[in-house]
PyMOL Python script that loads the backbone (N, CA, C, O; Angstrom):
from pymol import cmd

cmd.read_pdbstr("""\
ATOM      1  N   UNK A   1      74.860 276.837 256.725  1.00  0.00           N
ATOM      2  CA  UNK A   1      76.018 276.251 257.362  1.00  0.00           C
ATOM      3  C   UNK A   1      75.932 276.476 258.879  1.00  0.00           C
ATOM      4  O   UNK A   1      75.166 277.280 259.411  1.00  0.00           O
ATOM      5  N   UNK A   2      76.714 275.757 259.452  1.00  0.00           N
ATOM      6  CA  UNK A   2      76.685 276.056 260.837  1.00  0.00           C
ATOM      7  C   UNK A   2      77.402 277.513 261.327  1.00  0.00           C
ATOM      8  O   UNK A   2      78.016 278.353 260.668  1.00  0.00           O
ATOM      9  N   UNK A   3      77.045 277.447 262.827  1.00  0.00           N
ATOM     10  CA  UNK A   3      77.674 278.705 263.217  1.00  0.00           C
ATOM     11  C   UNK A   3      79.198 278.682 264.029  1.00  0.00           C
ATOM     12  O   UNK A   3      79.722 279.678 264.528  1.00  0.00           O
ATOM     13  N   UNK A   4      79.746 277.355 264.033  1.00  0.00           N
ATOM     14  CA  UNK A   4      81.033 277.138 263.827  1.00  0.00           C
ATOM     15  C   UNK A   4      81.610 276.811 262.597  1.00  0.00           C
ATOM     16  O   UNK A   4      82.057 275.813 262.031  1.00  0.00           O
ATOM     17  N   UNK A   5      81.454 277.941 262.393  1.00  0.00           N
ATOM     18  CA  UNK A   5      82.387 277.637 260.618  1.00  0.00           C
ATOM     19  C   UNK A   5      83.947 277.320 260.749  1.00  0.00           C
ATOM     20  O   UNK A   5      84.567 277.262 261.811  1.00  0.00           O
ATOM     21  N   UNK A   6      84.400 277.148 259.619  1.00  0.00           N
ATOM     22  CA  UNK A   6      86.144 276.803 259.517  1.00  0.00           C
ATOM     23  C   UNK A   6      86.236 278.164 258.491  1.00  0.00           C
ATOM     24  O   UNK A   6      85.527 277.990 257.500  1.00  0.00           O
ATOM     25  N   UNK A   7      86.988 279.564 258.494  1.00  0.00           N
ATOM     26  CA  UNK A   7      87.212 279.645 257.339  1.00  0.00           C
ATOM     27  C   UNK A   7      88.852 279.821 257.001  1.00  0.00           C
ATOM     28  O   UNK A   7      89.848 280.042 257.689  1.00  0.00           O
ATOM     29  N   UNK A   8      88.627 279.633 255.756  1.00  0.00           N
ATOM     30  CA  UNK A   8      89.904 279.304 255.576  1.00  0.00           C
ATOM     31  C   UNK A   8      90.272 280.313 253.965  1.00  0.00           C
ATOM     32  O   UNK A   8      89.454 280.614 253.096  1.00  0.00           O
ATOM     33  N   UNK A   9      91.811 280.656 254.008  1.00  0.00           N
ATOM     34  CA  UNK A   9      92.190 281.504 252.904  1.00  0.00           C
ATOM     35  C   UNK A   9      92.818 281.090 252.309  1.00  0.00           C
ATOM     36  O   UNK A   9      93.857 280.874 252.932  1.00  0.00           O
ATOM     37  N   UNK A  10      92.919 280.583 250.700  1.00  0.00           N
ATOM     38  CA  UNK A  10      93.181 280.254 250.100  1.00  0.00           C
ATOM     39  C   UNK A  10      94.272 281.424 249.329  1.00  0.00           C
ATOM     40  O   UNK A  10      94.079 282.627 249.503  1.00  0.00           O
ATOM     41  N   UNK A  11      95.441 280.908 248.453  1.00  0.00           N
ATOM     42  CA  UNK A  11      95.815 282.235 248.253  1.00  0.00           C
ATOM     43  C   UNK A  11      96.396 281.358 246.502  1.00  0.00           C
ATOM     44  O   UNK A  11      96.971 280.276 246.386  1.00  0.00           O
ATOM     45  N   UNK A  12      96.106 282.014 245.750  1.00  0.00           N
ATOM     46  CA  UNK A  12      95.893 281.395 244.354  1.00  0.00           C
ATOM     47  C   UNK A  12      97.113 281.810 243.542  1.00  0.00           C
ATOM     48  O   UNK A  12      97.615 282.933 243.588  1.00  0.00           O
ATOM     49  N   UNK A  13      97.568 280.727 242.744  1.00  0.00           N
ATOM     50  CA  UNK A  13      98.578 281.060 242.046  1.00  0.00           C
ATOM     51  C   UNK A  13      98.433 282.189 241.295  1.00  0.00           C
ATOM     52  O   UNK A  13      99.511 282.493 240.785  1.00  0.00           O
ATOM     53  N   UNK A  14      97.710 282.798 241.066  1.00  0.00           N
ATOM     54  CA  UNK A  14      98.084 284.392 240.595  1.00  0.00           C
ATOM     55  C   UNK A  14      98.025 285.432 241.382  1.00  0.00           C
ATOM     56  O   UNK A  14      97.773 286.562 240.963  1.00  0.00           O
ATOM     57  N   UNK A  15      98.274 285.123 242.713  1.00  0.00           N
ATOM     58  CA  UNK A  15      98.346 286.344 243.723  1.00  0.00           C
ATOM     59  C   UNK A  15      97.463 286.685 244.383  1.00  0.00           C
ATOM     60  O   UNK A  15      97.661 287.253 245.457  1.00  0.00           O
ATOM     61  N   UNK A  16      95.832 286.339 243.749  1.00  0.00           N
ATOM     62  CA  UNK A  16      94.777 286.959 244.520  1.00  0.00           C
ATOM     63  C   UNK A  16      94.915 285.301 245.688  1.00  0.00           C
ATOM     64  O   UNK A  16      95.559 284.254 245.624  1.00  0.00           O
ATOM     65  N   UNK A  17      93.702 286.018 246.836  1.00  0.00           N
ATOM     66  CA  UNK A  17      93.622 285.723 247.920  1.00  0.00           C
ATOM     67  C   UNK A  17      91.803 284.869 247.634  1.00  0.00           C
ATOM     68  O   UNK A  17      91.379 285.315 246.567  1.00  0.00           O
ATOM     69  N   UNK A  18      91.004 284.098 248.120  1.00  0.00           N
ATOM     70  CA  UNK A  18      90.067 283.961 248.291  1.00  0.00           C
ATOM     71  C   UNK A  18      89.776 283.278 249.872  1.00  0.00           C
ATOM     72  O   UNK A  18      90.677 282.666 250.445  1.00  0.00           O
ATOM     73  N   UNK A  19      88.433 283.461 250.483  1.00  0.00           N
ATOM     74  CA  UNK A  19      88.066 283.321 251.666  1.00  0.00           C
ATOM     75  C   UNK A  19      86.936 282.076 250.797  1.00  0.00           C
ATOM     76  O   UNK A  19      86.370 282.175 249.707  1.00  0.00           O
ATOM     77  N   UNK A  20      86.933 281.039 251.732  1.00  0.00           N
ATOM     78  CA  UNK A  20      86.396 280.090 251.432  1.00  0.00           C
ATOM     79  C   UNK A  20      85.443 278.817 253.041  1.00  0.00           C
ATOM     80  O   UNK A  20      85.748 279.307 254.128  1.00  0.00           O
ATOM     81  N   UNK A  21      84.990 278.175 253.128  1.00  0.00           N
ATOM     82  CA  UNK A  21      84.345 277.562 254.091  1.00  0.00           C
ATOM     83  C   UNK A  21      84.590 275.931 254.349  1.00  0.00           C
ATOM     84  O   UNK A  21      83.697 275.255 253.839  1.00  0.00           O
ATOM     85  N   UNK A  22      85.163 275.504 254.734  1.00  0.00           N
ATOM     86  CA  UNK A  22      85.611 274.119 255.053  1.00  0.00           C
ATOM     87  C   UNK A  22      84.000 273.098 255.471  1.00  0.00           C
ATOM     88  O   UNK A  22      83.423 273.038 256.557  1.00  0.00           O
ATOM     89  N   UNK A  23      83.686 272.499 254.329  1.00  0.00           N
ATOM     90  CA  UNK A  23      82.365 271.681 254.982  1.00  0.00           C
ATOM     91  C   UNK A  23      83.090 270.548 255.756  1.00  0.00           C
ATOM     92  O   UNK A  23      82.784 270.302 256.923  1.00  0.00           O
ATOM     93  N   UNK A  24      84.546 269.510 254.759  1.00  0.00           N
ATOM     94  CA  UNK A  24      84.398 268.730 255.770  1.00  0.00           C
ATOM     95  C   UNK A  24      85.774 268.023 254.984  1.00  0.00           C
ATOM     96  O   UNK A  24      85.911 267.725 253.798  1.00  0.00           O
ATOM     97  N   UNK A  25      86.768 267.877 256.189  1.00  0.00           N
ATOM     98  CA  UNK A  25      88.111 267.375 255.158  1.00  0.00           C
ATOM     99  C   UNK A  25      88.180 265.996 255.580  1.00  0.00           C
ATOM    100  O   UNK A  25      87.450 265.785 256.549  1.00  0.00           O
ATOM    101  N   UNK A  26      88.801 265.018 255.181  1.00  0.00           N
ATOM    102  CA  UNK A  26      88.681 263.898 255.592  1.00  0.00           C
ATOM    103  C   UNK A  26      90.283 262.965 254.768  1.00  0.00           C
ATOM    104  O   UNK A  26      90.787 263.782 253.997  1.00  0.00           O
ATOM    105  N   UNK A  27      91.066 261.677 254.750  1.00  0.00           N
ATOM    106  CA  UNK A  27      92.289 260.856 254.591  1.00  0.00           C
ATOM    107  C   UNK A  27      91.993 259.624 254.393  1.00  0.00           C
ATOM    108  O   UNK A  27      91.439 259.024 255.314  1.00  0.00           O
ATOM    109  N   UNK A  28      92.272 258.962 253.205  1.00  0.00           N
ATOM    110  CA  UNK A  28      91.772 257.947 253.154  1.00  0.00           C
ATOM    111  C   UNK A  28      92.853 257.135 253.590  1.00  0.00           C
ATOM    112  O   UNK A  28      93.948 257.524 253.187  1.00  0.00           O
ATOM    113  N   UNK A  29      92.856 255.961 254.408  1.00  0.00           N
ATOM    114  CA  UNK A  29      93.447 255.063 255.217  1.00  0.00           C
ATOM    115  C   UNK A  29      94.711 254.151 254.625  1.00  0.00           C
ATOM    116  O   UNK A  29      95.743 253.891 255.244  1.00  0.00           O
ATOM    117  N   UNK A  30      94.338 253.687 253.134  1.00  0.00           N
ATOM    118  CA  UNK A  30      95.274 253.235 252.055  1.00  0.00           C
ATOM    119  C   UNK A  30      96.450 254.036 251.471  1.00  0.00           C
ATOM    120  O   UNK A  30      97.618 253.646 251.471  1.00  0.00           O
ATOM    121  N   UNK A  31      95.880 255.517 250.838  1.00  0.00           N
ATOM    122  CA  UNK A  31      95.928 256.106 250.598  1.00  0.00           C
ATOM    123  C   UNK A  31      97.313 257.082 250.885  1.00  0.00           C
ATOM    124  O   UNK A  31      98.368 257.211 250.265  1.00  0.00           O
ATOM    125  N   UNK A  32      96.851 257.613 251.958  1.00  0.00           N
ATOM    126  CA  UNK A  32      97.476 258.406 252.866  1.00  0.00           C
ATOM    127  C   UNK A  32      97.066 260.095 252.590  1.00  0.00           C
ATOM    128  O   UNK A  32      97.315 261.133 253.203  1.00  0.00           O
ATOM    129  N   UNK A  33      96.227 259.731 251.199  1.00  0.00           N
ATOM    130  CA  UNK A  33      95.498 261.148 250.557  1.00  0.00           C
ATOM    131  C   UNK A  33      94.745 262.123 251.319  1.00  0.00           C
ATOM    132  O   UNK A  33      93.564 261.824 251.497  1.00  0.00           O
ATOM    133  N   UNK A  34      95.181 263.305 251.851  1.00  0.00           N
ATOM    134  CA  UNK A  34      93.888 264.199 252.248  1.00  0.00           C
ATOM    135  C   UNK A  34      93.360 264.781 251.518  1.00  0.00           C
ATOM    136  O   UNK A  34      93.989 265.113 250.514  1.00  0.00           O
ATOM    137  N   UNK A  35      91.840 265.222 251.671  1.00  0.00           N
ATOM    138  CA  UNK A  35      90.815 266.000 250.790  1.00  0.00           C
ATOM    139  C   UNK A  35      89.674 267.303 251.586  1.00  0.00           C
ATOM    140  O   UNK A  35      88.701 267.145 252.323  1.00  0.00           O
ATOM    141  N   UNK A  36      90.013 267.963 251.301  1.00  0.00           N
ATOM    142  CA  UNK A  36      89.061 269.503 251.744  1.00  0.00           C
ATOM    143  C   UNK A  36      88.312 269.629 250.885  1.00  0.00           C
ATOM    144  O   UNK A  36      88.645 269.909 249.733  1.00  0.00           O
ATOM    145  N   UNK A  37      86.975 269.422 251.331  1.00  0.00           N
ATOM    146  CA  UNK A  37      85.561 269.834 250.498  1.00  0.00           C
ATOM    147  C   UNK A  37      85.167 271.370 251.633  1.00  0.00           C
ATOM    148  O   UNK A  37      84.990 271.649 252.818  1.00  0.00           O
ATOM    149  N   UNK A  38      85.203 272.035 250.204  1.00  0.00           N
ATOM    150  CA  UNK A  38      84.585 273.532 250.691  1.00  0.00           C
ATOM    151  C   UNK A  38      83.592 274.329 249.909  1.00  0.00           C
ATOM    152  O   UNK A  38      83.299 273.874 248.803  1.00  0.00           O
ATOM    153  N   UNK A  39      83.207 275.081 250.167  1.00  0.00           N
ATOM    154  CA  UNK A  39      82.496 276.067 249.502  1.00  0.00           C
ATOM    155  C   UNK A  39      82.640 277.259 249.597  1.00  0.00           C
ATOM    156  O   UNK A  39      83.064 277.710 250.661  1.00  0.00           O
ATOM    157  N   UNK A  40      82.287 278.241 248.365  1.00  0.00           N
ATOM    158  CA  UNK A  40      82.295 279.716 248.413  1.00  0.00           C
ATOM    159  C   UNK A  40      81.045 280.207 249.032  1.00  0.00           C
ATOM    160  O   UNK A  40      80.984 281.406 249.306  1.00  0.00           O
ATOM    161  N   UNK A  41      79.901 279.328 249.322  1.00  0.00           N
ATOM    162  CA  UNK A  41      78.511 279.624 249.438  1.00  0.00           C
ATOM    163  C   UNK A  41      77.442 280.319 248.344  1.00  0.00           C
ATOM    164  O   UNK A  41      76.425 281.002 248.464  1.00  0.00           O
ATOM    165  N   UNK A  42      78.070 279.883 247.422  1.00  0.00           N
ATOM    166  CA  UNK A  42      77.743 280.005 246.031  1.00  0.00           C
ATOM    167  C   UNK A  42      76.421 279.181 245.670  1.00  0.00           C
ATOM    168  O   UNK A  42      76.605 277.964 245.681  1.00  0.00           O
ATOM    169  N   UNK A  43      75.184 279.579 245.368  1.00  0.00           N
ATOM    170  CA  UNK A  43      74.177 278.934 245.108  1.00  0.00           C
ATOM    171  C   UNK A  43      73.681 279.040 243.630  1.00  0.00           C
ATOM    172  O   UNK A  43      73.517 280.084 242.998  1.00  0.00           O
ATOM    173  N   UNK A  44      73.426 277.463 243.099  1.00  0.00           N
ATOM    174  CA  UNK A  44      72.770 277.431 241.700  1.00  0.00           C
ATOM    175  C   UNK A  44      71.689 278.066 241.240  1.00  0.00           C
ATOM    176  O   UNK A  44      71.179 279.037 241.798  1.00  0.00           O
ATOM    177  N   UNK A  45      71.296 277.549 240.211  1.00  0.00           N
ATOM    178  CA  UNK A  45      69.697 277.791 239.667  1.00  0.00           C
ATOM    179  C   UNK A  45      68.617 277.191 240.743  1.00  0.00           C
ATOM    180  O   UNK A  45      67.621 277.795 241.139  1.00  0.00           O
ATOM    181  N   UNK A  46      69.028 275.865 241.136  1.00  0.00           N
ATOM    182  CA  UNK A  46      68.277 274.801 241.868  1.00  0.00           C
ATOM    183  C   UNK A  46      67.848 275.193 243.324  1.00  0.00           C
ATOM    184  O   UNK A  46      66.882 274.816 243.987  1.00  0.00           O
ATOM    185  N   UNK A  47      68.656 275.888 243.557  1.00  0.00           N
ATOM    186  CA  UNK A  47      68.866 276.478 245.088  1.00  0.00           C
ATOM    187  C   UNK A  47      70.058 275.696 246.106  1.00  0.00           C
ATOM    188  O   UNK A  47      70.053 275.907 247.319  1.00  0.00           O
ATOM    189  N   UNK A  48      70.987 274.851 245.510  1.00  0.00           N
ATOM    190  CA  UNK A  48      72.084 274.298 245.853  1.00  0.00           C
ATOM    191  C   UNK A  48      73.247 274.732 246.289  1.00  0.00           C
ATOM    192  O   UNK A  48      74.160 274.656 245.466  1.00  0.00           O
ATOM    193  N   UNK A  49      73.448 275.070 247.101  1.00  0.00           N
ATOM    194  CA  UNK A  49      75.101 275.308 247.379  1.00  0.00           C
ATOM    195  C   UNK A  49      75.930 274.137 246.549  1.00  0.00           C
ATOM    196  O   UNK A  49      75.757 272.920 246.489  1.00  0.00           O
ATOM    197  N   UNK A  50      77.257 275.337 245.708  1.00  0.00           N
ATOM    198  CA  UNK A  50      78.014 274.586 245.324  1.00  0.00           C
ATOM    199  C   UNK A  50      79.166 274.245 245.973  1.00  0.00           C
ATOM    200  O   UNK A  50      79.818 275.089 246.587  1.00  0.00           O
ATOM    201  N   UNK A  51      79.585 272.735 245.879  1.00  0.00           N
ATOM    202  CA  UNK A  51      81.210 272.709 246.903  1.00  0.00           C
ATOM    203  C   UNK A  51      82.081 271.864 245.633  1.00  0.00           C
ATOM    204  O   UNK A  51      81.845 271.201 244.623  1.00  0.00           O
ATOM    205  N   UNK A  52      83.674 272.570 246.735  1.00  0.00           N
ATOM    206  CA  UNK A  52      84.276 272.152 245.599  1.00  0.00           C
ATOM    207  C   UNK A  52      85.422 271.143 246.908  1.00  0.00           C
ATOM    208  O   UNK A  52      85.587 271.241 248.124  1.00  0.00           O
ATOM    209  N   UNK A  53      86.192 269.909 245.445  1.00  0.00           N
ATOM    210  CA  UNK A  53      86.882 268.753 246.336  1.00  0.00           C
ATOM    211  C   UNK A  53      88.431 269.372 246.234  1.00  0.00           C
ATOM    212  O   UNK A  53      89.028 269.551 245.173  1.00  0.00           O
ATOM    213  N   UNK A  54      88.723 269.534 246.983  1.00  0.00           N
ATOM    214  CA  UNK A  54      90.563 269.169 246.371  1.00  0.00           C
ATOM    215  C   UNK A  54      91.496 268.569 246.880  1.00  0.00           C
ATOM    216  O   UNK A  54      91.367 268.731 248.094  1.00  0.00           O
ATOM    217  N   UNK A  55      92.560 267.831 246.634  1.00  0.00           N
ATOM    218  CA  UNK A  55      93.350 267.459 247.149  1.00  0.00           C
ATOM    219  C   UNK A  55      94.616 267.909 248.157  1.00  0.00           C
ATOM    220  O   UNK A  55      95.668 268.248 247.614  1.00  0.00           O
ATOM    221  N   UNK A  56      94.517 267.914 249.666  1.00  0.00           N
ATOM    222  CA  UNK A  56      95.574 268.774 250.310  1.00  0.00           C
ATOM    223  C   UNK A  56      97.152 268.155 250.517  1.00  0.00           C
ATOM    224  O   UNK A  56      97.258 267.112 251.162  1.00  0.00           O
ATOM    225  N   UNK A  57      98.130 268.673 250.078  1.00  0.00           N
ATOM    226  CA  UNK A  57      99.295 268.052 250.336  1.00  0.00           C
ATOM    227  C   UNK A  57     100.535 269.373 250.956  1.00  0.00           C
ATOM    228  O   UNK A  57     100.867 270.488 250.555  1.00  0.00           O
ATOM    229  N   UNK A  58     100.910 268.516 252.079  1.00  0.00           N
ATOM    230  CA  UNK A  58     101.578 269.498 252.911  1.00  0.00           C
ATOM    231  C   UNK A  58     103.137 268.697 252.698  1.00  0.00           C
ATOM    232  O   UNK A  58     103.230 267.487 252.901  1.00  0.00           O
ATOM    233  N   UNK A  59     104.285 269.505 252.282  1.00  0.00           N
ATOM    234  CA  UNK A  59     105.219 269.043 252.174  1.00  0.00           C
ATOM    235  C   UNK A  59     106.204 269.993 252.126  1.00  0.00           C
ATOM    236  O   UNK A  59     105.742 271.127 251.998  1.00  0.00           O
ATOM    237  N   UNK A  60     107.854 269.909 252.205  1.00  0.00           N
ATOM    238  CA  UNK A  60     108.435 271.203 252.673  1.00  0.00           C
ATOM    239  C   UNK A  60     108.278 272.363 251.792  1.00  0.00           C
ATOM    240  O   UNK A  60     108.967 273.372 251.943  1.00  0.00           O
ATOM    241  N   UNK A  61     107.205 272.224 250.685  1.00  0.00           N
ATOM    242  CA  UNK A  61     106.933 273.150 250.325  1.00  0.00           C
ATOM    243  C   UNK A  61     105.790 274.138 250.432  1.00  0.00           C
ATOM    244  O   UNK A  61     105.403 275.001 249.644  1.00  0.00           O
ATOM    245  N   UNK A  62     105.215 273.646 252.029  1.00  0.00           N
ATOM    246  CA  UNK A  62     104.127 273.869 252.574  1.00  0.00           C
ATOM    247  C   UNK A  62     102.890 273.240 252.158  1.00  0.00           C
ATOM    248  O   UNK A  62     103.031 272.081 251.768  1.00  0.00           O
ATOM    249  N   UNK A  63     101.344 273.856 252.135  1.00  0.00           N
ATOM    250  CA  UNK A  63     100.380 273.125 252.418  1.00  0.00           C
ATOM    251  C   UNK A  63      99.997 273.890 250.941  1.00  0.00           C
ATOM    252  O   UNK A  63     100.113 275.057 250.567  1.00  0.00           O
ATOM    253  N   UNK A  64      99.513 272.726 250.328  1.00  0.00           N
ATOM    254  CA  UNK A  64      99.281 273.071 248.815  1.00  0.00           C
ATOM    255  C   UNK A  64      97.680 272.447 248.630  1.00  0.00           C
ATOM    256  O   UNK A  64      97.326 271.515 249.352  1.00  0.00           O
ATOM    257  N   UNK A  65      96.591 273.133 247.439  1.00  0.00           N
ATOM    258  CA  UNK A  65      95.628 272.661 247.514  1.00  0.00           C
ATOM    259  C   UNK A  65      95.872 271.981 245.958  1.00  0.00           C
ATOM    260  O   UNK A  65      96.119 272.923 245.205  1.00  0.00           O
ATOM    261  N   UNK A  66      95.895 270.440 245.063  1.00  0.00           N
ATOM    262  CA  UNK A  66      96.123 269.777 244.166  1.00  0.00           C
ATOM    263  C   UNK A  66      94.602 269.285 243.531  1.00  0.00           C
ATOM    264  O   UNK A  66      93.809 268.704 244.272  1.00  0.00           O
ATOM    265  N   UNK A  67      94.338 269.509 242.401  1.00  0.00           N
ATOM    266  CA  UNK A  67      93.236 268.965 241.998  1.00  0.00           C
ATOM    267  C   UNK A  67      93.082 267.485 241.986  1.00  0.00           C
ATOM    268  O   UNK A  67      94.133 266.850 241.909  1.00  0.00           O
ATOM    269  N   UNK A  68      91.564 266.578 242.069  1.00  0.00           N
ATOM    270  CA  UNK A  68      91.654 265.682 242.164  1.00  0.00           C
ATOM    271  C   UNK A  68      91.735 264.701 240.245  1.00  0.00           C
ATOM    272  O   UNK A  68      91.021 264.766 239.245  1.00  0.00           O
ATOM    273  N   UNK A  69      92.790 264.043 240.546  1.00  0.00           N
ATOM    274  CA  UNK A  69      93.350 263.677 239.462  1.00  0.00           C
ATOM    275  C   UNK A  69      92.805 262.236 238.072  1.00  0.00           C
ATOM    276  O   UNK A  69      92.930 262.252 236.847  1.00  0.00           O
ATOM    277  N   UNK A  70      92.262 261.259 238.929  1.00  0.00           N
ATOM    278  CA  UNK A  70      91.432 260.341 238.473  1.00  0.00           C
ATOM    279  C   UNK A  70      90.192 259.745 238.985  1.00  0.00           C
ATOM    280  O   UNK A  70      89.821 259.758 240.159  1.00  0.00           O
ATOM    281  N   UNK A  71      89.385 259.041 237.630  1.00  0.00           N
ATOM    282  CA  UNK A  71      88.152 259.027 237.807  1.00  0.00           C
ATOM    283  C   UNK A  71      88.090 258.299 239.313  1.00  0.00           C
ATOM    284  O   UNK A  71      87.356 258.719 240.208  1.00  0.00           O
ATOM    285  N   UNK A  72      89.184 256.871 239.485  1.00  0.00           N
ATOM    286  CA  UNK A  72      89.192 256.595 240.769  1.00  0.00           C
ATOM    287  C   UNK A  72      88.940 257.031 241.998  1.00  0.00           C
ATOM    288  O   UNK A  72      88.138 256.497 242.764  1.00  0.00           O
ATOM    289  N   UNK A  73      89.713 258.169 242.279  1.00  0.00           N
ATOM    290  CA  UNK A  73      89.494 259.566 243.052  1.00  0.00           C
ATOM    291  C   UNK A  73      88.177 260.109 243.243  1.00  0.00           C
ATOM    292  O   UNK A  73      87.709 260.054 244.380  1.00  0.00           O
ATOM    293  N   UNK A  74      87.626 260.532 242.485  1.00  0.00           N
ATOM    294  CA  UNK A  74      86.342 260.672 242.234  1.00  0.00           C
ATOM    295  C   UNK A  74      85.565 260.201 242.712  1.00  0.00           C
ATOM    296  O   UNK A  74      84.965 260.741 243.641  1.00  0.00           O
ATOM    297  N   UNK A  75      85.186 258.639 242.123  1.00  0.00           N
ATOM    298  CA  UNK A  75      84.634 258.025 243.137  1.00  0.00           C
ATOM    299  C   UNK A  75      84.154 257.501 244.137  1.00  0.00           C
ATOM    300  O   UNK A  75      83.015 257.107 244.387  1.00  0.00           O
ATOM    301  N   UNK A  76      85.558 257.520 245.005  1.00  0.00           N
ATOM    302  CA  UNK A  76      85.329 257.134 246.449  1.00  0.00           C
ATOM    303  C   UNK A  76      85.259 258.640 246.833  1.00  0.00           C
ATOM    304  O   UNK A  76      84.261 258.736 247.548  1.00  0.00           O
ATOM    305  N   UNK A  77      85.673 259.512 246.740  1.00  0.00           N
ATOM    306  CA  UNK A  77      85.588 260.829 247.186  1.00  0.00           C
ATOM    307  C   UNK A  77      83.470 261.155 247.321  1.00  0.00           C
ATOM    308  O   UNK A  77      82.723 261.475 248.245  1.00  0.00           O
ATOM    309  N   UNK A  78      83.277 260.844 245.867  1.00  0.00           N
ATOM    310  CA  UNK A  78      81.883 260.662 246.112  1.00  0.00           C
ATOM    311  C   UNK A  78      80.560 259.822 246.967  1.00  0.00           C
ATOM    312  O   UNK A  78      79.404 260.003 247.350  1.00  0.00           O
ATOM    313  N   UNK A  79      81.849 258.605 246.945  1.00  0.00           N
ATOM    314  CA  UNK A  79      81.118 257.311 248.077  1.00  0.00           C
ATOM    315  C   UNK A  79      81.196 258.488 249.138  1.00  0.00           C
ATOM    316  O   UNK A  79      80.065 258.940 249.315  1.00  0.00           O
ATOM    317  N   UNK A  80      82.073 259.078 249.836  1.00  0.00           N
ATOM    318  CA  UNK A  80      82.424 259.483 251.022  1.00  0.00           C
ATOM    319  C   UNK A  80      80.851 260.778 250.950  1.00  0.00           C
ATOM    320  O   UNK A  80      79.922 260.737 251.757  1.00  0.00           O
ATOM    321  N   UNK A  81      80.889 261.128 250.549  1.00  0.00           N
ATOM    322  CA  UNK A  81      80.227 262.416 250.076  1.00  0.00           C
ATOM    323  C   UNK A  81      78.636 261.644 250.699  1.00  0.00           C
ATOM    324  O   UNK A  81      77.915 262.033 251.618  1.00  0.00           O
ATOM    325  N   UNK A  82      78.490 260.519 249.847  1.00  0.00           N
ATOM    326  CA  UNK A  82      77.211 260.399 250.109  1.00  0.00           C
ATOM    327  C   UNK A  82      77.086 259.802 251.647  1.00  0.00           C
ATOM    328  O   UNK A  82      76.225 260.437 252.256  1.00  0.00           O
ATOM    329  N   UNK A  83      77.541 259.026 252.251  1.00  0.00           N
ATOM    330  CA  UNK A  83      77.630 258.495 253.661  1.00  0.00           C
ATOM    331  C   UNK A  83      77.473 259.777 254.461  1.00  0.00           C
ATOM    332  O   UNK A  83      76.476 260.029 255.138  1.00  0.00           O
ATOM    333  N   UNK A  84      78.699 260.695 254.314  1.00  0.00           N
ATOM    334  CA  UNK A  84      77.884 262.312 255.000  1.00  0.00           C
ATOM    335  C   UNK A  84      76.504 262.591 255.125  1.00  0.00           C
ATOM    336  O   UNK A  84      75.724 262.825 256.047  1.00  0.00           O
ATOM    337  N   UNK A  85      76.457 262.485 253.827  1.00  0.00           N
ATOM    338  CA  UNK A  85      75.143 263.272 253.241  1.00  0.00           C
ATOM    339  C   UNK A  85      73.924 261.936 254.398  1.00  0.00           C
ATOM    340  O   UNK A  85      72.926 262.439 254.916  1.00  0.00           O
ATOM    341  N   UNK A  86      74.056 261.200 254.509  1.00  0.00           N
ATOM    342  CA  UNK A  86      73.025 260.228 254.853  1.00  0.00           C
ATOM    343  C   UNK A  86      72.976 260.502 256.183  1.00  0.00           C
ATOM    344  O   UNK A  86      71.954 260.839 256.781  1.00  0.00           O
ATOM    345  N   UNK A  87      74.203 260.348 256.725  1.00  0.00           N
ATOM    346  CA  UNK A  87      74.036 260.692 257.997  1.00  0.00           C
ATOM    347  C   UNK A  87      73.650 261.930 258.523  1.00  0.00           C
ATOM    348  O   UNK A  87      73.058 261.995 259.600  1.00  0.00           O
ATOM    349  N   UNK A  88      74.048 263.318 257.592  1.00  0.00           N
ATOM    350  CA  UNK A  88      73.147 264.041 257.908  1.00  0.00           C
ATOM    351  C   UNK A  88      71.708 263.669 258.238  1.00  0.00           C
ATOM    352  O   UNK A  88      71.177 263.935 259.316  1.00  0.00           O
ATOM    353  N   UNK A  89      71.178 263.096 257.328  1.00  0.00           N
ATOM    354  CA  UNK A  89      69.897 263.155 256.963  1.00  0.00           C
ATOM    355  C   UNK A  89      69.157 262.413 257.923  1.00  0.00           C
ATOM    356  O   UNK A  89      67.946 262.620 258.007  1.00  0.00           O
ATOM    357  N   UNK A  90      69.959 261.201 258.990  1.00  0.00           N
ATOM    358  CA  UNK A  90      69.488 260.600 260.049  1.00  0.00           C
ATOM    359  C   UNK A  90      69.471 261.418 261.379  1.00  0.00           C
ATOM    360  O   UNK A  90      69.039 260.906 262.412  1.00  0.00           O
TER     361      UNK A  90
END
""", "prot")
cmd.dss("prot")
cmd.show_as("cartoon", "prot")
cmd.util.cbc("prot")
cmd.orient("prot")
């Protein structure tokens, strides 16, 4: 990861706390949906860092992290994923 990281603390419905890494949040325009892709820096068998998507919603009940809910979701969340990924790669 870079050496401007984001980190960020998550604090979990059962009380514990986790420290986590912001790769890259992004709103889709229709939508009005935000999404935080992060990671623990957790690496597979493969040698992969794993990241995880979720849905952010800030409302007077503050800033909540919501799982992403349909396959729809998914999808473009993944379109988005790969356009990153490409442009990294350019």
């Amino acid at each position: 990861m870079e050496d401007n990281k984001t980190i960020l603390t998550i604090h979990k419905s059962d009380g514990t706390t986790e420290e986590v890494e912001e790769v890259v949040s992004f709103e889709f325009n229709d939508t009005k949906k935000r999404y935080l892709v992060y990671t623990k820096n957790e690496v597979d068998a493969n040698g992969n860092v794993t990241i995880y998507v979720t849905e952010v919603v800030t409302d007077n009940m503050g800033t909540r992290f919501l799982g992403v809910e349909t396959d729809e979701e998914w999808a473009r969340i993944k379109d988005v994923l790969r356009q990153l990924a490409k442009k990294e790669e350019a």
